[in-house]
N, C-alpha and C positions, 0 to 999 in steps of 0.2 A: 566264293571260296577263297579262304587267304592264303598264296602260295607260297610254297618256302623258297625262302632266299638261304642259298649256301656258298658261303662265303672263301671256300676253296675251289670254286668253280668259276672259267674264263678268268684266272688270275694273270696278270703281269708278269712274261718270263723275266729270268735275273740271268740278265746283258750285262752285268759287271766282269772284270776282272775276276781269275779265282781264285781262292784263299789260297795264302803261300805253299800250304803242302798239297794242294790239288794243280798247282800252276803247269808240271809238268806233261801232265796227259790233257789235262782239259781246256788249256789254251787257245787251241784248233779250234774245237767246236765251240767256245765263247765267240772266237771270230769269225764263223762259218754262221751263228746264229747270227748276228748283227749285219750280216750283209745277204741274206738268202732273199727269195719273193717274199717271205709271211712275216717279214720283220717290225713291220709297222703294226699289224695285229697281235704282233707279242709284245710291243713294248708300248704302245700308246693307254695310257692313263690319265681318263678323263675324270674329272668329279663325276659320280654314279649317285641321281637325285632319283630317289627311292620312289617318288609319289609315279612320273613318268616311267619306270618299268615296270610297276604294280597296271596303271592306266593300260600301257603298254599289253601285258601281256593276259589283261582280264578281258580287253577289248578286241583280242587277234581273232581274225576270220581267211579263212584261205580261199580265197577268189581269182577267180580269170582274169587278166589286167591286160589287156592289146594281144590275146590268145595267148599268155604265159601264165602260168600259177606265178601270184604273188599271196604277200601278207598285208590284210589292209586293217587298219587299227584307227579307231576316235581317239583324241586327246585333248582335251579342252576344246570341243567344237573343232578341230583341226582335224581332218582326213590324211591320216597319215598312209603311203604304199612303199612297199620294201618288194622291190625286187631284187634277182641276180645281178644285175649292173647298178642299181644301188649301193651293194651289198659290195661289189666288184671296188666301186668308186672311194666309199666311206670306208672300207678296211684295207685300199689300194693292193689289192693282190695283185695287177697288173696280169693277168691270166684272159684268158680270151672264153667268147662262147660254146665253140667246138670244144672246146681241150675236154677230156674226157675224164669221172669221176670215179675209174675205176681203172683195174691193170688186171692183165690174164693173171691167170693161176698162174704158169709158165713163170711167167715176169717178178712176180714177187718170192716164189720158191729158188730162183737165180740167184735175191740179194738176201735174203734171211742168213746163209753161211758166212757174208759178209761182214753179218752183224756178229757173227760169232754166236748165233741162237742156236741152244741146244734142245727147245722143245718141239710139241706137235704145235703145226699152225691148221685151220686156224684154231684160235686166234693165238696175236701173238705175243705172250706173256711177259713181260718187264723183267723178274728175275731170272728170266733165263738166253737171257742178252747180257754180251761184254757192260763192263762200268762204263767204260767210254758212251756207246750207246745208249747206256741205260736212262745216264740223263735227259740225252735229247728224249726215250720215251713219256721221260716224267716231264718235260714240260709241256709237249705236246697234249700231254693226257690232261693235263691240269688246265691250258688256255687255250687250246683249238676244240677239242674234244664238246662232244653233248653230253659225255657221260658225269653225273651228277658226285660223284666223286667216290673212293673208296674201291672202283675197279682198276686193276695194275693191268691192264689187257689193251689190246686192242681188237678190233674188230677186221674185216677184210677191207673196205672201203676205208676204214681210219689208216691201215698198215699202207692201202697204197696211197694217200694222201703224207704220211710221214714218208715215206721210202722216195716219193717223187720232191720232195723240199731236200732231200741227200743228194738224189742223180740227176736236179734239177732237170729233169722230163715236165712235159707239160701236164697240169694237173689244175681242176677250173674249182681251186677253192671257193668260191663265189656260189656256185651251185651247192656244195658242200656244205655247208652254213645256212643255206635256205631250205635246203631239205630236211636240214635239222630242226630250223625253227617252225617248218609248218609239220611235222610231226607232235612238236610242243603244243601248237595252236591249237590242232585238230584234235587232238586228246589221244594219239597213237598211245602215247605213253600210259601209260596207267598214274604214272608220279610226276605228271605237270609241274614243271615250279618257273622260277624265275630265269628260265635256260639264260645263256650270253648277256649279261647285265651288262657289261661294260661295252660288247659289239653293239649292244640297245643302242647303248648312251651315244657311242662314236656316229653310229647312221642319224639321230635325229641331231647332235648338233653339227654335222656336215649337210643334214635334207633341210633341218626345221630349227633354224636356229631362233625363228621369233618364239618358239615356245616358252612357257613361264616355269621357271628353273627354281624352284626354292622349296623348303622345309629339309626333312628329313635327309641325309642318305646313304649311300650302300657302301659297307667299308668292307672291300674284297681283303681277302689275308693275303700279304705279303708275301712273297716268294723272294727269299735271303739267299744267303752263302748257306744256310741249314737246308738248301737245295741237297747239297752232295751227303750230307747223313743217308740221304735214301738210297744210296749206291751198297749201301751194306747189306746182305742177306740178312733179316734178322734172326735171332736165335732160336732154334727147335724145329726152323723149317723143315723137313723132309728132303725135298727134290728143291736141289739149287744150283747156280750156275757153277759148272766145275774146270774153266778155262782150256776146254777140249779143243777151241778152235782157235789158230793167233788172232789179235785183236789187228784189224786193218783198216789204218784213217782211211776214208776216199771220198770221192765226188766236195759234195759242198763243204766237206768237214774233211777234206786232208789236211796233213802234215802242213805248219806253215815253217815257212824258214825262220822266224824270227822268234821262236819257240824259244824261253830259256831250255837249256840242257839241263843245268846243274846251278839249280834256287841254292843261295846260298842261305842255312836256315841252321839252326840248332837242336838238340831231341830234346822234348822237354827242360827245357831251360828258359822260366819266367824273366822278360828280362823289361828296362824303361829306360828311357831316356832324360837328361836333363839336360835342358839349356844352360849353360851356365852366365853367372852375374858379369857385367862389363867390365869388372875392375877387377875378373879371375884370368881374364883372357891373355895370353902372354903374343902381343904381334911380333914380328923381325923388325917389319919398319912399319911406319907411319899410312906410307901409303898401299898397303897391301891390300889387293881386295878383298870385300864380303866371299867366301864359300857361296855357291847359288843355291843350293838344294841338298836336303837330307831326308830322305824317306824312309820311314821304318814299319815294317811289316809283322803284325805278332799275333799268335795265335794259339791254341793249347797244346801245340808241338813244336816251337820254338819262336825262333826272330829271323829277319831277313832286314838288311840294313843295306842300303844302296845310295851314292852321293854321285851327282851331277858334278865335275869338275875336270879339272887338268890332272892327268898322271901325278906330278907332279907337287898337289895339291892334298893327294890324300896316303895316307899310310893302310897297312893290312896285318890288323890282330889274329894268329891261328894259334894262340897259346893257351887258351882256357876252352875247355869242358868241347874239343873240335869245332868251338864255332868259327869263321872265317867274318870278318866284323870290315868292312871298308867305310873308313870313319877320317873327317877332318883332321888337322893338326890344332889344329883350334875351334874354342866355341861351342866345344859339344864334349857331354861327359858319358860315356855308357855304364851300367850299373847291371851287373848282374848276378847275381845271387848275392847280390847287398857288395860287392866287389866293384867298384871302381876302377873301369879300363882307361 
């Protein structure tokens, strides 16, 4: 049987900075994901060779391994076993055997208000969670998740594996991930396919690195800055989130102090920049130095312009269309709406 491979599933969370007009609210949580336990299995991106997860997961059998369920798999004459501490090892959750896979009822009806969630659980629906939140649920859905893509839900054991990576409580993602995959193996599913391509890929080249890597392979779809589009209800919904509850950073995703307040950006004002020619440049003296840095930030709701230097060094434009522009005195020309500042 040739299984499918979907290419929005086990994606690459987007651990970037966020785009100028999201910087305000979702700064916390870009820094809250880069430093939580599962940050190494949301962000590691190995080459994904197509022939070994196909081998992989045509060859999976769920067997007793030293009295544990494991996954044991052929791959070119090689006996491959994926256990829990495999699993533990190669996607370093750093989570222990006890920690437990699950949270009372009690315990997650606690933090759901949290989230500012105004539906029934279970489960626990994406659009009916604050924006802030909303994200973390979409990435978790997309690259921890079994689910094959196209559900905005979670489930009870998924809700308390997100909810314990917020209140950093112990939670044994390890086990989580193999339960997953020997439901895949065994055929629980009815829709088999190519579950955790990328988890595949990371256990055999941390178990079996002498394996033969070549032909074909899996090109998961990106996860961009067009992460945050999905924060929008879209149109003709019915029942949607109506901000009943205030929204409230906490645990792994508070408030950090170094939060811009107040991005300096423009509304809708196209703007570019140009370097200008060496023999436009007017110096004082001779020896003055290079400006270090000029960053410019743009995007289809304005520009954000920020320079590395000495007070001194830079002047501050608020005269055109309310943008606030902190720009060299030299060396740099800004242009916007075909205007020359």
């Amino acid at each position: 049987m040739d299984l499918k491979f979907i290419a929005s599933h086990n994606q690459v969370a987007y651990l970037a900075p966020p785009p100028v007009k999201h910087k305000q609210l979702y700064t916390s949580l870009i820094k809250g994901l880069n430093t939580c336990r599962i940050v190494h299995a949301l962000r590691d991106n190995p080459v994904v060779y197509e022939s070994l997860i196909r081998d992989f997961w045509k060859t999976a059998k769920v067997e007793i391994v030293e009295g544990k369920g494991a996954i044991t798999v052929e791959i070119d004459g090689t006996k491959i076993i994926v256990t829990e501490q495999v699993i533990r090892e190669a996607l370093q959750f750093n989570d222990q055997e006890t920690d437990p896979i699950e949270l009372a009822a009690g315990a997650i009806e606690a933090i759901l208000p949290r989230l500012s969630y105004e539906g029934r659980f279970p489960p626990l629906v994406k659009k009916f969670v604050h924006p802030y939140w909303r994200l973390l649920l979409h990435m978790f859905l997309l690259c921890m998740t079994e689910n094959r893509g196209g559900i905005d839900q979670l489930n009870t054991t998924q809700t308390a594996a997100l909810i314990c990576v917020i209140t950093n409580e112990p939670f044994n993602y390890s086990r989580y991930v193999l339960e997953a995959m020997k439901r895949n193996a065994i055929g629980l599913r009815k829709d088999k396919f190519l579950m955790y391509p990328r988890f595949v890929q990371m256990i055999l080249n941390a178990r079996y690195p002498e394996l033969r890597r070549s032909g074909n392979t899996l090109e998961l779809k990106p996860m961009g800055p067009s992460c945050f589009g999905t924060l929008t209800t879209k149109k003709g919904t019915e029942k949607k989130f109506e901000g009943l509850i205030e929204l409230e950073k906490f645990g792994q995703f508070a408030e950090t102090e170094d939060v811009v307040e107040n991005p300096v950006r423009a509304q809708a004002v196209p703007a570019r920049a140009i370097v200008a020619e060496e023999h436009d440049i007017q110096r004082s003296t001779e020896n003055e130095p290079e400006p270090e840095r000029i960053t410019i930030n743009s995007d289809d709701e304005g520009v954000e312009i920020a320079c590395d230097s000495d007070d001194d060094d830079c002047k501050t434009r608020e005269d055109h269309n309310d943008i606030n522009l902190n720009l060299y005195k030299r060396g740099i020309q800004i242009q916007v709406d075909s205007r020359t500042i």
